[in-house]
C-alpha positions as CSV (number, residue, x, y, z in Angstrom):
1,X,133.2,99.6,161.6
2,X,130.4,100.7,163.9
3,X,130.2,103.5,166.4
4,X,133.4,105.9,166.9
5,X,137.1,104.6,167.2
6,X,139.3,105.7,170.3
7,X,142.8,107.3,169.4
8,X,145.2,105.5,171.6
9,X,146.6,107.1,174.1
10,X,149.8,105.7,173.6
11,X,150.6,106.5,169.6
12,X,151.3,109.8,169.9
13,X,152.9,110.0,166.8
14,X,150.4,108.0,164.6
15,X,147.6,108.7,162.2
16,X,144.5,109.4,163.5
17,X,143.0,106.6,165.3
18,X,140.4,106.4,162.3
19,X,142.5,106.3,159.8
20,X,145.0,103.7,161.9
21,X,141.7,101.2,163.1
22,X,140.7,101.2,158.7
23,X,144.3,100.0,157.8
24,X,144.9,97.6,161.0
25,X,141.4,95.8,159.4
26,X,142.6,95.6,155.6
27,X,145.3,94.0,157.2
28,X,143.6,91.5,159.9
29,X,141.4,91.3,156.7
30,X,144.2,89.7,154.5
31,X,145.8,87.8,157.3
32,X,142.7,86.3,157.7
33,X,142.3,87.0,161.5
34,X,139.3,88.9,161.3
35,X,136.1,87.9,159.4
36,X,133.4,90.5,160.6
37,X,134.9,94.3,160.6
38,X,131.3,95.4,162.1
39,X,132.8,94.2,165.8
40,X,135.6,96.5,165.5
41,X,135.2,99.5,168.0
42,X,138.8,100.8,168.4
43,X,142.6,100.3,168.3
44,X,145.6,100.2,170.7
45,X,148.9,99.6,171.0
46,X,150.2,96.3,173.2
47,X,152.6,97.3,176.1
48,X,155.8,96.5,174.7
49,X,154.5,98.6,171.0
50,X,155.5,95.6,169.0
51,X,152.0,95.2,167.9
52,X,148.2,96.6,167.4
53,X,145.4,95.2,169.0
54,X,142.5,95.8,167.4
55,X,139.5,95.4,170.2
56,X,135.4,95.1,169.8
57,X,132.7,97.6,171.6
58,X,133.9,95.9,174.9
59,X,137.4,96.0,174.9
60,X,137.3,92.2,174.0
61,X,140.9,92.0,171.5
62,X,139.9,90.5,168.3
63,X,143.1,90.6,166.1
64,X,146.7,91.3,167.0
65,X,148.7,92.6,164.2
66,X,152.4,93.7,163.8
67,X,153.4,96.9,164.0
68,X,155.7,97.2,161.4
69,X,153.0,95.3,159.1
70,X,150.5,97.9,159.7
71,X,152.5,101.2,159.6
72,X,153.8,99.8,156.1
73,X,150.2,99.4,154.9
74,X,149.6,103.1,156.2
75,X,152.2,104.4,154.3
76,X,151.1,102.9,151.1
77,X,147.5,103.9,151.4
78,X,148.6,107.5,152.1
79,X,150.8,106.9,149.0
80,X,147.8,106.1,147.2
81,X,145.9,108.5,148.0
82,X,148.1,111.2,147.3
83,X,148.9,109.4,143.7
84,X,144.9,109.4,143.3
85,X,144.2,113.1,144.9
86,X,147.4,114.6,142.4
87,X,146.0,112.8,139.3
88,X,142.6,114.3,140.3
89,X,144.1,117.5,140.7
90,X,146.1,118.0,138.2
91,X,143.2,116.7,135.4
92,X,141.1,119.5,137.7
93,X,143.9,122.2,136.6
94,X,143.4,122.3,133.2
95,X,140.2,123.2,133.5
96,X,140.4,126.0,135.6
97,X,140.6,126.0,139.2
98,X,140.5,122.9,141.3
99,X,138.8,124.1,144.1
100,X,135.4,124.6,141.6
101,X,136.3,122.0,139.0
102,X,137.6,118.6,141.0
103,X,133.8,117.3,141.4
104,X,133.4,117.5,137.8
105,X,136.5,115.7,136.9
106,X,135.8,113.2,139.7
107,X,132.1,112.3,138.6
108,X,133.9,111.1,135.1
109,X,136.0,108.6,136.7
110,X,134.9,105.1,136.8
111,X,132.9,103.7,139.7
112,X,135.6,101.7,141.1
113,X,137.8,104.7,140.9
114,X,135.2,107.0,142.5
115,X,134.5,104.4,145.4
116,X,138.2,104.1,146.3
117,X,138.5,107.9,147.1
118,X,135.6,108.2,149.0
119,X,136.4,105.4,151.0
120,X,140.6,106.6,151.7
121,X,138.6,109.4,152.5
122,X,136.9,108.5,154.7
123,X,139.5,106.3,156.6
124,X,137.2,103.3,155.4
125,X,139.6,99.9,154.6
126,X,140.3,99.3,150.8
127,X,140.9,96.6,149.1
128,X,145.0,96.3,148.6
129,X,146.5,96.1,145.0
130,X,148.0,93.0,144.5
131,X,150.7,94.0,141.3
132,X,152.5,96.4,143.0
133,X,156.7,96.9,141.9
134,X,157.6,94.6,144.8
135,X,156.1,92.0,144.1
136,X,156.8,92.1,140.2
137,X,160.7,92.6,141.1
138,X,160.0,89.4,143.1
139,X,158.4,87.7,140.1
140,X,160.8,88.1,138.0
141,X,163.8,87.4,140.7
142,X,161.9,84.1,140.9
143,X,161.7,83.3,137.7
144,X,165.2,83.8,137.2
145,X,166.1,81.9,139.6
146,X,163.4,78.8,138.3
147,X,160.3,78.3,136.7
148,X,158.5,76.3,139.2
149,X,159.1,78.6,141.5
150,X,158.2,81.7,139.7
151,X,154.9,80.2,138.5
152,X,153.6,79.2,142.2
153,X,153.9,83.1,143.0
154,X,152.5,83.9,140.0
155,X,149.6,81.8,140.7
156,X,149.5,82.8,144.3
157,X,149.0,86.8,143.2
158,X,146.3,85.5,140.7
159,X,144.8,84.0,143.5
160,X,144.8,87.9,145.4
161,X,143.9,89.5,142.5
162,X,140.9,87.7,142.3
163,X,140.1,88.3,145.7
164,X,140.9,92.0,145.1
165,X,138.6,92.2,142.6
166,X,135.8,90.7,144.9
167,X,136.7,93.1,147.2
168,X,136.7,96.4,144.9
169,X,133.1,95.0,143.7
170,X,132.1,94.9,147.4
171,X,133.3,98.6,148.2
172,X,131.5,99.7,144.8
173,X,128.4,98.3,146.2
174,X,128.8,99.7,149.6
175,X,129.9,103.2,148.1
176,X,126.3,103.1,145.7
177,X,123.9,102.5,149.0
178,X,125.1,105.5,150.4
179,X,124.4,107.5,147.6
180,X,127.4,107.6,145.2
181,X,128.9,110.1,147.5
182,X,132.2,112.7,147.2
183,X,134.7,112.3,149.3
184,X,134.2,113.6,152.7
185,X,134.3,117.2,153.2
186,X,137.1,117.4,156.0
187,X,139.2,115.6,153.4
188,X,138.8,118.3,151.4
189,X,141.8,120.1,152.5
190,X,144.0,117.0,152.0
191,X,142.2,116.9,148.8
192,X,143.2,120.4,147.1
193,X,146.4,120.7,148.9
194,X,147.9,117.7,149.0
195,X,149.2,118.3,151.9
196,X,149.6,115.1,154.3
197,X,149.8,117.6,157.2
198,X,146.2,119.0,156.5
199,X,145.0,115.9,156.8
200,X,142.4,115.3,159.7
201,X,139.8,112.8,160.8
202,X,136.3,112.9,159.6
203,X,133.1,113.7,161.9
C-alpha cells in the first residue's frame, strides 16, 4: 500500500483505518479479488455497512469484501499478535526487564518469525495460517463422516499452505530490504503492555 489510508468516517467503532485497509487486502488477497495491493489508497464502508470497499488513489472501488469476513480476520490477527507479543514478553521476563531485554530476545527468533511482527506491527497484511483449530475440527468431522471427502479438504489446505509459505517467503524478503527492522516504535506500547487499548496507528 502506497501513500496514507483514510479512516472512514463511518466506522466509528473500528480499528484504525491502517490496521482495517492491511486486513481487508489479506482478505481481497485470498479471495482473489485483488492482485496488485500497491493501488490500494484507503477503505470505507458501503451504505447499508454490510460490506468494505476497498478504493485506489482516486476513489476508483477495487474489491468489495464482507463485513463479517473482514472483522473475523481482524480479530484473529489481533489474536495473533497478542499470542506473538506475550510469547515475546514473557521469554523477555526472564531475563530481566522487558522494556530493555525484548530486542534481544526478538533478534533470536527466526526470520519468518521476526518479519511477522514487524509487519502486524506495522498494520502491513500477513500471510494467514492455514492449520488453524477450525479447520482441523473440520478435517476430522469430514473424515468421519468419509474419506473422499476428508481427503479433498485435506488436499485443498495443502494447496494454502503452499501458498502460505510463498507468501511468508515474500514478507521475509520484503522485511530484509528495509533493513531487518523492529517493530515499529508506536507499537511499542501494544508491545510491552499487551494492552489492545494502547494500541495506535503508526506514522
Amino acid at each position: 500500500m502506497t501513500g496514507s489510508t483514510r479512516r472512514p468516517d463511518d466506522l466509528p467503532g473500528d480499528s484504525c483505518s491502517e490496521e482495517l485497509t492491511a486486513v481487508a487486502v489479506a482478505v481481497a488477497r485470498r479471495r482473489g479479488q485483488l492482485q496488485d495491493a500497491s493501488r490500494v489508497e484507503g477503505i470505507r464502508s458501503s451504505s447499508g455497512g454490510a460490506s468494505y470497499v476497498l478504493l485506489d488513489g482516486r476513489g476508483v472501488p477495487l474489491a468489495r469484501l464482507p463485513r463479517d469476513a473482514v472483522q473475523e480476520q481482524l480479530q484473529r490477527r489481533r489474536a495473533r499478535l497478542t499470542r506473538l507479543f506475550q510469547r515475546l514478553r514473557r521469554a523477555a521476563d526472564r531475563r530481566g526487564s522487558a522494556s530493555a531485554n525484548w530486542r534481544t530476545e526478538l533478534r533470536s527468533w527466526s526470520w519468518e518469525k521476526r518479519a511477522l511482527v514487524w509487519a502486524l506491527s506495522a498494520h502491513q497484511p500477513v500471510p494467514q495460517p492455514v492449520f488453524g483449530l477450525e479447520e482441523l475440527l473440520l478435517l476430522a468431522v469430514l473424515l468421519l463422516l468419509g474419506v473422499v471427502p476428508g481427503l479433498v479438504y485435506l488436499g485443498w489446505l495443502l494447496l494454502l499452505r503452499r501458498r502460505y509459505g510463498r507468501e511468508l517467503a515474500a514478507l521475509v524478503d520484503e522485511w530484509r530490504s528495509h533493513g531487518r527492522p523492529d517493530p515499529v516504535e508506536r507499537g511499542l506500547a501494544y508491545l510491552l503492555s499487551g494492552d489492545p487499548s494502547n494500541w495506535r496507528p503508526h506514522s
